[in-house]
N, C-alpha and C positions, 0 to 999 in steps of 0.2 A: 424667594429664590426663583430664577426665572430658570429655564430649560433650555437651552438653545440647540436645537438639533437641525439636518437636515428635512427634507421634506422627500421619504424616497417614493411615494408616489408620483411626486411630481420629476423628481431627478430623471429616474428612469424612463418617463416618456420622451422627456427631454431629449434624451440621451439616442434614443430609437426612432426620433419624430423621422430623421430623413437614411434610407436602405441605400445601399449603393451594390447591384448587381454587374459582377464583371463577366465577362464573354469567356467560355471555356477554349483552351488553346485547342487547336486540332491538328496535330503532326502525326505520322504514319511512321511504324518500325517493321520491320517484316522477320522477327525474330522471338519465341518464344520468349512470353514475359514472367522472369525469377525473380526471387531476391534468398538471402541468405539469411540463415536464422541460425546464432552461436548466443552462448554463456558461459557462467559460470556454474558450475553444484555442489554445495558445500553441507558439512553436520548441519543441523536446525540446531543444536548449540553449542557446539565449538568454532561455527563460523569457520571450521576448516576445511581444504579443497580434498574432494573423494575421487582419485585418481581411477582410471579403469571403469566410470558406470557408464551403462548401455544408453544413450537416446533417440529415438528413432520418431518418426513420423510416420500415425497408423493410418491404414490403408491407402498406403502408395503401392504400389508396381511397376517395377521395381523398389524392393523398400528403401526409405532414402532415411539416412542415419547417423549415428559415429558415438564415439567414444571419448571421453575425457581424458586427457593429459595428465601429467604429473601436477600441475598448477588449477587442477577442474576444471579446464574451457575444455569448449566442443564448438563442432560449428560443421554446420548443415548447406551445403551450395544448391544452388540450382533449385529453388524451394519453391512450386508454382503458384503463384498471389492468389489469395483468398482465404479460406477456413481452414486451420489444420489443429490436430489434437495431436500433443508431442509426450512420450511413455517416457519416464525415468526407470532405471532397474540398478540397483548397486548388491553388490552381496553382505547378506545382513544387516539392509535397510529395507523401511516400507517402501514397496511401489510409491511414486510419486504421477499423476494424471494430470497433464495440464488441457484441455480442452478447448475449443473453438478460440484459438490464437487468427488474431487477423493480420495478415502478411497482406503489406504493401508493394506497391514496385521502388520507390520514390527511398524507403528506409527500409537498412536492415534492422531485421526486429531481434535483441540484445536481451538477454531473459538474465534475473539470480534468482536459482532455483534453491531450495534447501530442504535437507530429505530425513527422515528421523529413525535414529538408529533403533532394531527391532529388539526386542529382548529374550528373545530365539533366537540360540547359536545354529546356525545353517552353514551350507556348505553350499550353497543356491540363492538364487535371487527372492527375497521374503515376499511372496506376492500377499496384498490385505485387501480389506476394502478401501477406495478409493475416497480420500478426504474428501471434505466440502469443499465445494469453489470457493467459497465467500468466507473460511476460515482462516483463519491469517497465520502469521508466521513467527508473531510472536508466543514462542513457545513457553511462557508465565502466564499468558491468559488464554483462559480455557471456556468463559462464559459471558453473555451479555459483549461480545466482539465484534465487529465485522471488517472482512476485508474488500475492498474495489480498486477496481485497474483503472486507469485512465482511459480506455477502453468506456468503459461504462458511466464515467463523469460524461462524455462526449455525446454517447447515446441516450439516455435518459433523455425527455423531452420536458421541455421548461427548466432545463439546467443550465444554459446558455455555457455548457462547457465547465460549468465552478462546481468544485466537489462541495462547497457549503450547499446550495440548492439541491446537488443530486441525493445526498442522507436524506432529504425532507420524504425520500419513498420508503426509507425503512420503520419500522413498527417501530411504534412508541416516540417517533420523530416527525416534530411538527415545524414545519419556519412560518414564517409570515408572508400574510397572502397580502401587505400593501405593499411590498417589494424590494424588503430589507431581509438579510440575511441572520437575522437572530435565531439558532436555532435554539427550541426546548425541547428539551430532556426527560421524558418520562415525568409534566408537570412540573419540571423545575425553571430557575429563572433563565436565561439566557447568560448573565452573568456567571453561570457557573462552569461554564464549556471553559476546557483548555486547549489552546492550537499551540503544535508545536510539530519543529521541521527539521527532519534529517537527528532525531533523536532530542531536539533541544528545544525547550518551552519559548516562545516568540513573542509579541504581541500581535495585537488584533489586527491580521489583515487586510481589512477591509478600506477601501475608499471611504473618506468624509463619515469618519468615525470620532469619538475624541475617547480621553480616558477613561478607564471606567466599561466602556461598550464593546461587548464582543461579535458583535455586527457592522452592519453596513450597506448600502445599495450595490458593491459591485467588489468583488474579491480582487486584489491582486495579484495572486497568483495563478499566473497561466494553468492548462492542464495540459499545455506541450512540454512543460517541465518536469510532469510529474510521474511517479513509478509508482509499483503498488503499494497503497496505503491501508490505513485501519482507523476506525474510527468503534469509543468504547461507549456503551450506555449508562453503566453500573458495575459496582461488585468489582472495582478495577485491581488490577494484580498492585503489587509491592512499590514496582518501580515508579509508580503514577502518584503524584500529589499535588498536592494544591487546585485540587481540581475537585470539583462539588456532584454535577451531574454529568459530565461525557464531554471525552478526551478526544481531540480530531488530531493524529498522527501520521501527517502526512509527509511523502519523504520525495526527493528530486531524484531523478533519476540519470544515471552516467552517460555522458555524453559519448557519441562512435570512437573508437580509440583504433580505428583501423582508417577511415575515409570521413571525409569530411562532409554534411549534408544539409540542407538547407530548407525551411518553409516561410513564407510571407503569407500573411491573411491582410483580408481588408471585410469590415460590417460594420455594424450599427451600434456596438460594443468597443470598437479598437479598431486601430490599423497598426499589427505587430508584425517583428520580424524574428527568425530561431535561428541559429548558427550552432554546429557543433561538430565536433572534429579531432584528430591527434594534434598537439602538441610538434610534434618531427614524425619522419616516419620510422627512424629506429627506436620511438618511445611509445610507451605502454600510457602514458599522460593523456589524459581528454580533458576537453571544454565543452559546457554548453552555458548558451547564454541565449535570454528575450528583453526584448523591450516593446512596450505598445505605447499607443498613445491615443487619446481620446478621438474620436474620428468626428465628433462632432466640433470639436475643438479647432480641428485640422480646416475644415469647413466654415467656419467664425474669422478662423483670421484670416481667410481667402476671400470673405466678404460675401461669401454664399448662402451664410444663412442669417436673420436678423430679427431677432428676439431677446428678452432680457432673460435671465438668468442658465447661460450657457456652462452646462458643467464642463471642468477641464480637470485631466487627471493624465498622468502617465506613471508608468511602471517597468522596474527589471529586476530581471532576478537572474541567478548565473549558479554553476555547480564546477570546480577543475577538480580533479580525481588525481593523484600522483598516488601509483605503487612504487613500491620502494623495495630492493634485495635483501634486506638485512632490519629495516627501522618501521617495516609495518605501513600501513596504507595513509594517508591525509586527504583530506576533504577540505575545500576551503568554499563555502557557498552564500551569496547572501540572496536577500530580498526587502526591495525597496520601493517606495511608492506615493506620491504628492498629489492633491488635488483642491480643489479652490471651487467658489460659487457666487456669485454675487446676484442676490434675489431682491425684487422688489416687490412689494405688495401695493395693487391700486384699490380705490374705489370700486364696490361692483357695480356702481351705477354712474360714475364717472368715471372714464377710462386715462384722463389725465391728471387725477388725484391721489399723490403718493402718501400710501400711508405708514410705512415702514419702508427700509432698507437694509438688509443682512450682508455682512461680508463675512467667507466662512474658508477657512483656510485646515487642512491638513494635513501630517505625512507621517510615515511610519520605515523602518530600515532595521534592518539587520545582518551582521555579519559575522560567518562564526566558522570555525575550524576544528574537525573531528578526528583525531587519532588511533587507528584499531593496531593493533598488536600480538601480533601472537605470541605466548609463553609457554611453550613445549605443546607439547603433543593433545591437549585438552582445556588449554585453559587460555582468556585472551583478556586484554585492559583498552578498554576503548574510554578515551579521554576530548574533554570536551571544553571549549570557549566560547562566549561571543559577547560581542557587544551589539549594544541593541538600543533605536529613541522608536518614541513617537509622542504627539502630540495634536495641539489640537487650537486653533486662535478665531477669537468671535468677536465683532463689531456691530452692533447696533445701531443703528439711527433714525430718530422720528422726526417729523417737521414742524418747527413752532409756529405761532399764529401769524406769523411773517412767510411761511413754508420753509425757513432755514432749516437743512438739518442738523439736527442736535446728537451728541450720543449719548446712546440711553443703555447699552450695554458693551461692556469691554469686558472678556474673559481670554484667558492664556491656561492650557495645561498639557504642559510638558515635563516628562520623562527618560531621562536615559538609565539605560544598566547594563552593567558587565555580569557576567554568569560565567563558572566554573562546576566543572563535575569528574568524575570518574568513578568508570562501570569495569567492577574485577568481575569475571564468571569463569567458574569450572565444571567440568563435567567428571567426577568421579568415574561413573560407569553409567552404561546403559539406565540403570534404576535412578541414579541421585543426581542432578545438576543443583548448581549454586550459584546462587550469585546477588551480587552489593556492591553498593555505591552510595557517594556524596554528591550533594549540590551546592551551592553556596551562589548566593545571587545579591547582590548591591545596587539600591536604587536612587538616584540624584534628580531630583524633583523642583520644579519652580512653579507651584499652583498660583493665579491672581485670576479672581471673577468678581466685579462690581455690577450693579445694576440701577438702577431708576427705580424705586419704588412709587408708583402712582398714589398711593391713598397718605402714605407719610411724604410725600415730595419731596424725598431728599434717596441720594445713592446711598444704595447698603451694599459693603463688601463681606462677601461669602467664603471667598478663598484668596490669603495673603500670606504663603508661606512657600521657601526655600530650602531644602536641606537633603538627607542624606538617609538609608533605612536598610534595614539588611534582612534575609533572608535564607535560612539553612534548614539541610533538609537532610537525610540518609535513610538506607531501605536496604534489608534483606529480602532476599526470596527464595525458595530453597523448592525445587518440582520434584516428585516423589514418584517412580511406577516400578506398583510393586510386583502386576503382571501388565501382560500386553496391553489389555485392554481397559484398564485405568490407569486414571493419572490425576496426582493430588500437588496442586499449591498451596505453601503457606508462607508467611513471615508477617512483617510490618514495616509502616511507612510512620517516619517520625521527622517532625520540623515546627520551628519559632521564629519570631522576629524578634528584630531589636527593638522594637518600638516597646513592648512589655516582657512581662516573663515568662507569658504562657507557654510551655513547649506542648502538640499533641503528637499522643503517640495511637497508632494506627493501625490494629491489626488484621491482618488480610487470610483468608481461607477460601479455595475454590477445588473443586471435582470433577472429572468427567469420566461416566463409566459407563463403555461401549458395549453395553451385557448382548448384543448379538449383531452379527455383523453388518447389521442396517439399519440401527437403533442405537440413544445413545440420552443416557441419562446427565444430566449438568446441577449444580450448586454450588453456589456462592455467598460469599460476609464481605465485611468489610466495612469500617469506620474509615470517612474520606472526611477531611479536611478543609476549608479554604481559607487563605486570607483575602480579607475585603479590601476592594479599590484603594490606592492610597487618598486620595482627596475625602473619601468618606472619613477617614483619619482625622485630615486634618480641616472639614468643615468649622469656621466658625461662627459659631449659634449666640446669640444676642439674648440674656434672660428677663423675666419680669424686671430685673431691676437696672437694665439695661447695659449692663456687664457683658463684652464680650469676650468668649473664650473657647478652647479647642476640648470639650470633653469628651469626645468620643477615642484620646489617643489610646486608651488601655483598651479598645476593643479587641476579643479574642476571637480564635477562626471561628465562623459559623463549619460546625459538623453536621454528619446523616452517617446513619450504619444505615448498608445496603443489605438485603437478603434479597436474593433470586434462585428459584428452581425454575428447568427446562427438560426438554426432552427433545428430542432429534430425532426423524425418522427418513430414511433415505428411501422413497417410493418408487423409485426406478433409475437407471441409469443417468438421466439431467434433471429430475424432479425430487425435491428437498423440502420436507417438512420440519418448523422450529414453531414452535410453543416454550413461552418463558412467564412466570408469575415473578412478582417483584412488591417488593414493600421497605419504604423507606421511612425510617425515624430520624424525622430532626429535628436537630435541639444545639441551642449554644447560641442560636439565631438572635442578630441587633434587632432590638425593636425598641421603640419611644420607651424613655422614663416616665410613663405617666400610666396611670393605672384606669385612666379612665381611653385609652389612645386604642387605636386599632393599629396603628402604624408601624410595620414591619416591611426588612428590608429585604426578608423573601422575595418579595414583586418586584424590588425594582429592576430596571431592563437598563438603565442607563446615566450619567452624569453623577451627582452624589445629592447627599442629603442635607436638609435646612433644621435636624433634629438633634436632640441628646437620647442617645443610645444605650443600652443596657445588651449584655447577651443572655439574656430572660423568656428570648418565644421558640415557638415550638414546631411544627408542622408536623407533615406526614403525606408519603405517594402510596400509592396502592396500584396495582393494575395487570392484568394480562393481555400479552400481545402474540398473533398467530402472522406466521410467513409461512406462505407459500411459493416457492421459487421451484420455475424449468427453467433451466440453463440454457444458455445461446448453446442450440445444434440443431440441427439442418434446416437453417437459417429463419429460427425465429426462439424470442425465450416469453415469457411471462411471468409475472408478480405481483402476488395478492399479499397487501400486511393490511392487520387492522387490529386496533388498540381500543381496552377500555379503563380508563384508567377515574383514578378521581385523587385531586390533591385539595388539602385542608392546610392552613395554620392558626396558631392563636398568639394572640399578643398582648399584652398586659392586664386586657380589660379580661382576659379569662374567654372571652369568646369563640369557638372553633367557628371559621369562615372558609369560604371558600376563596383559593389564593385565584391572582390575577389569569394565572395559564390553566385553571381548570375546565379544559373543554369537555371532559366526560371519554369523549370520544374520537379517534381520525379513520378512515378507512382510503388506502391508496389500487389501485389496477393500471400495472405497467404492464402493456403491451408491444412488442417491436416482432419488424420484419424484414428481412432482406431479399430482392430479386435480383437473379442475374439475368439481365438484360442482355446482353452480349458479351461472348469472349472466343478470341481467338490469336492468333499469333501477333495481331499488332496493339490489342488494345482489350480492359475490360471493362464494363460498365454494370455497376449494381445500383439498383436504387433502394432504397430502406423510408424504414415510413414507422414511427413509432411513436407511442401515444401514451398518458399520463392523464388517469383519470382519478380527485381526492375529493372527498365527504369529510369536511375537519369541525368537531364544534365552538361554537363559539368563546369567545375570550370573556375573561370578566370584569369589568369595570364599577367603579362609585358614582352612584347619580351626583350632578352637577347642583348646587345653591346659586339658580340666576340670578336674583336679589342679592345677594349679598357679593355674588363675584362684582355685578356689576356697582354695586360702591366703594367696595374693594378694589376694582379695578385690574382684579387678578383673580383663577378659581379657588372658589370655596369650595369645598366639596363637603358631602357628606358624611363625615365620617364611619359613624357612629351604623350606616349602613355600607360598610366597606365593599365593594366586589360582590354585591347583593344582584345587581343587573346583568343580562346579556345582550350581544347587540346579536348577527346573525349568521345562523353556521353558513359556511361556505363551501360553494362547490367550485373548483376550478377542470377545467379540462383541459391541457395542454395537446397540440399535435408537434412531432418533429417530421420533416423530410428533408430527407440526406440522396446524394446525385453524386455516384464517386466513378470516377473516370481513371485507369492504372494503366500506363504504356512502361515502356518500357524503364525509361530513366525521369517517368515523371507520375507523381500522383496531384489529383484533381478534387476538391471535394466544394459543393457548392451544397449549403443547407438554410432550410430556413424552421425555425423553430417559432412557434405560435405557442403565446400563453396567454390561458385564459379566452382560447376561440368561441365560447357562448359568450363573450362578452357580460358576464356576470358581476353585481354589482351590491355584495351584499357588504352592511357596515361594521365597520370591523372595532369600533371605539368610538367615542366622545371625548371632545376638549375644547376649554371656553377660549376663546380668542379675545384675548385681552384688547387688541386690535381694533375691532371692528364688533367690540362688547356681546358678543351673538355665541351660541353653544353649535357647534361644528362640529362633522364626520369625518371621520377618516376611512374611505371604501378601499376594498381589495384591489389590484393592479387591475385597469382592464384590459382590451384585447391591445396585445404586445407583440409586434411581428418582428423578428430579430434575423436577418439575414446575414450569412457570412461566408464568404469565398478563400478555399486557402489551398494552395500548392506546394508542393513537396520536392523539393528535386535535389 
């Protein structure tokens, strides 16, 4: 079976080869530069509006503030741009702290706060200690969580702006240093990660991805679109399934529903455009909507640049928000995305000698409508649709001794599915919330992959099937506090397919018990789930007797019970200490029928498999991970994570190995800093300068059989010494500098992000190049200069 993937080391230079720097505008205002800052603040879990709470903005003088309405909006005029920390107070909730908010000129900044009710009857505003930043909002998960603003996707440097790349700084999160966004999970495969948007599971966002792969060289999804998200490691609460090692929950955020506002970028990534606005002006209805489109693409067909394998891609995504008097809120959002490649590979010693040609086609879409509801005074039903493809199409062709091209590979894999769900929650009292839900998800599939095989000279087909698959799922979760200062999850998560009979059921348990008001004890379980790629389904495998057939259809989910303990210590007013130990059991895992086989499908990262499967192996993560985080205040934050972890599996032949992503080790040092350069009544200018420094270990790999690839004409590998090798840990150092310019009715921001500035070259893998018969490297990205210019107005 052959692999037909992108080359994102190469893509992404491609992609970066030519910067386009535009001229900052220079107009003059001669009036105090504001903007306005309003929301909403609603229960943390009735989603219901808290009429009457105080919010203010500390240290103003005059203090500048207000109060919430019967519907929970507030809204702040005259709010002077730059750094502000904004106090929530409601009587008989916690204090709520929101901290170094960045107020532009160009946007008003549009906040949904949500605040939890205390379990002290007061007669007074409950003042507590002041949450973590980085804890999120979903009030079922209590451990192994994190939360990030768009704000912080932006800053991170070597993020290029994408919330995939910015997690790669959190403990026990590793991606890939050749320039794909795969990320692993505390040692697990990258396959195991779930993305899902605006509450609802998606497919893989990524450019020039195919099925199966939950990466890619360049995310789709803008981060102008997005509002605060969460992304989980482990140990994940009830509602979350089919998801193995860590959940990426990222959610769009509502477009101005008062004034309409506008940004254009132009870089080395995209040349996009943001629009967002009311509907009328007597309506409560917003829009937001993007689209980009490849800027090097933009450049190719202008005949400006002139090289072969020019990637082309474009993308949008959109969010409209209708409240409604009587029927409850709707959300209708999608997000969608196409891209293409045509590569050629020459001679490296003749430059006119073609020896392959790839034509690589992909897209990916989704669109879906979310319905929240309130039902009395505690309790809400938020319902959910969408429909959703993606896919993926490869051509190969080699030259015969004539130079005609020939094809030597043709693959198609495409997917569409419709998804349905609904989330009932109540909140009995202060102490007990509850809540459940259904999913139900139907998948329509058209898999074909043929190939050339060199050593039998004739095409073998791998994938030749059409049809239809289902998937169901339902989850309790019931949060339990019995005083202030803990709070206990439990329930389970249970789902099957139609493909066999297996249904798993999934029981979930976490803690958090805040035994002094600066400390904070964490634990968690949990048995998670997944089903595997549908193509691994339906591979079919050719036996000794030359019989082909699809045995892998009754494969059942590969499982892991998670356990994690943590501890929390709040060191000072923006400095936050997390410690978390973690060990995972799994088992249920496909690996080869054969007892003498090492082959397991723990490792794989991408497309399917040429095997007959059993769910017979085994694994195991183990590891601890320490964060250190100071908070952006007065104008600079930092972040130390470092992870030591060690991941094992075994597979038929009985052997315990080390799996593909056992690096042992990552250590990350995020640094940022903001100057204000000038400000006065017509203009401000800050400049920021923020850096990203990793120590990651290396990957594991199978030494290569050159003799026998090369008669084979495809790799051999060694089995029997699986993931016995390493190539070389790496060290990357990223720099970012940001140049933000705020007048009155315009923001300016011009950045340019550096990744990998030592220009560092260490190997990250081996693979035989059937091509050009030789064993090749694949090195980490080198130095990457990523420029990008964008205005607000």
């Amino acid at each position: 079976m052959q692999n037909f993937k992108v080359n994102s080391y190469g893509l992404l230079s491609k992609i970066v080869a030519i910067s386009t720097l535009i001229l900052l505008f220079n107009t003059s205002f001669a009036q105090t530069i504001t903007q306005t800052i309003r929301g909403k603040v609603t229960d943390l879990d009735t989603r219901g509006a808290l009429p009457g709470a105080n919010v203010v903005i500390l240290g103003t003088n005059p203090v500048l503030g207000g109060v919430t309405d019967m519907e929970g909006n507030f809204r702040i005029d005259k709010v002077p741009v730059g750094r502000v920390s904004l106090q929530i107070t409601y009587i008989g909730y916690e204090e709520r702290l929101l901290p170094n908010l960045l107020v532009t000129s160009a946007k008003e900044l549009i906040l949904d706060v949500t605040m939890q009710e205390s379990l002290t009857a007061m007669d007074e505003v409950v003042i507590t200690a002041e949450r973590d930043k980085a804890e999120v909002d979903n009030d079922m998960a209590l451990i192994s969580a994190r939360g990030f603003t768009v704000e912080e996707t932006k800053r991170y440097a070597g993020s290029f702006n994408d919330p995939a790349r910015m997690v790669s700084g959190y403990a026990g999160v590793t991606g890939d240093a050749s320039g794909n966004n795969f990320i692993v999970v505390r040692g697990n495969s990258p396959k195991g990660i779930q993305w899902r948007l605006d509450g609802i599971e998606i497919p893989n966002p990524n450019h020039f991805s195919d099925e199966g792969a939950t990466g890619g060289p360049i995310n789709a999804l803008n981060s102008q679109m997005l509002s605060n998200s969460e992304f989980y490691t482990g140990a994940f609460s009830p509602q979350y399934g089919n998801a193995f090692s860590g959940v990426f929950d990222m959610k769009l955020r509502k477009g101005n529903n008062e004034k309409r506002e506008y940004s254009l970028s132009i870089g080395a990534l995209g040349t996009e455009a943001t629009a967002e606005g009311p509907f009328s002006k007597n309506s409560n209805a917003s829009y937001l909507i993007n689209y980009r489109y490849s800027t090097l693409a933009i450049l190719d067909n202008l005949g400006l640049v002139d090289f072969d394998g020019v990637p082309k891609y474009q993308d949008m995504s959109f969010k409209v928000f209708v409240p409604t008097a009587s029927m409850g809120t709707f959300s209708l959002f999608g997000l969608g995305g196409k891209s293409k490649i045509l590569e050629k590979v020459y001679d490296e010693e003749d430059e006119d000698d073609l020896l392959e040609q790839g034509d690589y086609k992909a897209d990916m879409g989704v669109i879906g409508l979310t319905h929240y509801l309130t039902l009395g005074k505690n309790s809400y039903l938020q319902n959910m649709v969408s429909v959703s493809t993606n896919g993926s199409a490869y051509k190969g062709y080699r030259p015969d001794e004539n130079d005609n091209l020939q094809l030597h590979d043709d693959g198609t894999l495409d997917k569409n599915t419709w998804r349905a769900g609904s989330t009932f929650n109540h909140k009995f009292n202060a102490h007990h919330n509850l809540q459940a839900g259904v999913i139900y998800s139907q998948y329509y599939f058209d898999f074909t992959n043929t190939y050339f095989d060199e050593a039998e000279s004739r095409f073998i087909t791998d994938q030749n099937m059409n049809g239809d698959a289902g998937h169901y799922q339902g989850f309790v979760s019931w949060k339990y506090r019995p005083v202030e200062k803990l709070s206990l999850v439990s329930g389970f998560h249970m789902h099957g397919t139609t493909l066999n009979d297996e249904i798993s059921f999934e029981p979930r348990a976490s803690l958090k018990w805040q035994f002094n008001p600066t400390q904070a004890f964490t634990a968690g379980f949990g048995v998670h789930g997944k089903m595997e790629s549908l193509t691994n389904y339906y591979s079919i495998i050719t036996d000794e007797n030359g019989q082909a057939t699809m045995p892998n259809m009754n494969l059942g989910f590969s499982k892991a019970r998670h356990y994690v303990i943590g501890y929390e210590n709040r060191l000072g007013a923006n400095l936050f200490l997390k410690l978390e130990a973690y060990y995972q059991q799994l088992y249920n895992i496909p690996v080869e029928d054969d007892v003498n086989s090492s082959y397991s499908l723990i490792n794989q990262v991408e497309w399917f498999t040429d095997r007959k499967l059993v769910n017979e192996g085994k694994g195991k993560n183990l590891g601890l991970e320490l964060t250190l985080e100071r908070y952006f205040a007065d104008n600079y934050f930092f972040m130390v994570t470092a992870s030591a972890y060690d991941s094992k599996y075994t597979a038929l032949d009985g052997v315990e190995r080390n799996t593909r992503f056992n690096g042992n080790f990552a250590g990350n040092f995020l640094l940022g800093k903001e100057f204000l350069l000038s400000s006065n009544n017509n203009k401000s200018k800050v400049l920021g300068i923020n850096t990203k420094i990793s120590l990651l270990g290396a990957k594991r790999y199978t030494p290569i059989n050159v003799d026998a690839s090369m008669e084979q004409k495809e790799a051999v590998l060694y089995e029997s010494e699986a993931f016995s090798l390493k190539e070389d840990n790496v060290f990357i150092a990223n720099l970012a500098i940001t140049y933000r310019i705020d007048r009155k009715k315009t923001s300016q921001e011009l950045k340019l992000d550096l990744q990998n500035v030592t220009n560092n070259a260490a190997r990250l893998d081996s693979y035989y190049n059937n091509v050009s018969n030789k064993v090749e490297y694949t090195e980490q990205l080198p130095l990457l200069p990523v420029i990008m210019y964008t205005i607000h107005f």
